[in-house]
N, C-alpha and C positions, 0 to 999 in steps of 0.2 A: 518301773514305769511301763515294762513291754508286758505288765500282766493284764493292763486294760486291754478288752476288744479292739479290733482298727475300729469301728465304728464310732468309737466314742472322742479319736482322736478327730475323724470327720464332724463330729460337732461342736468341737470345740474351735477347728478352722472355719466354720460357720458362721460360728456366735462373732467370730473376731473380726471375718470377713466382713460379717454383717454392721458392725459396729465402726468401720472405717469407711462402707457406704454411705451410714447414715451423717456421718461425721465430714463428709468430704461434700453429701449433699445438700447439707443444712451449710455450707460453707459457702454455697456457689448458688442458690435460693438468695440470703442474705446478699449475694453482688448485687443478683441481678434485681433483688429490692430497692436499692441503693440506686443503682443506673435508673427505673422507674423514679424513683421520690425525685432523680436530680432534673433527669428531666421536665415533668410538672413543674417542678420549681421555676425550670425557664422558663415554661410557657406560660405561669403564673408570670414572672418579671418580665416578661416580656408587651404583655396585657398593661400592667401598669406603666410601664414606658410608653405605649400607645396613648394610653390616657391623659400622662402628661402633655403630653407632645399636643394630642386634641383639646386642652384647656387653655395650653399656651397660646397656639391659634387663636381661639374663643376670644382670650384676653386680647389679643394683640388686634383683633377687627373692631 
């Protein structure tokens, strides 16, 4: 194993390096997709709680 060049061990700490970057980025993308989508959610629910709320009025006058 000491017959390879050092270089070639440098790209193999690279390629692996590289592969827990993309791995740990695509992890924490995916949160903060999640925190996005839940939010909208709320302010979609939240919209509709308004609307109720202004029909019920509606109804009630």
């Amino acid at each position: 194993m000491l017959s390879m060049p050092w270089w070639i061990y440098l790209v193999v700490a690279g390629i692996i390096f590289s592969g827990y970057m993309t791995v740990r980025t695509a992890a924490r993308e995916r949160e903060i997709d999640e925190a996005m989508i839940e939010k909208e959610g709320e302010i979609y629910m939240e919209r509709i709680r308004e609307e109720r709320k202004r029909r019920q009025q509606a109804k009630s006058l």
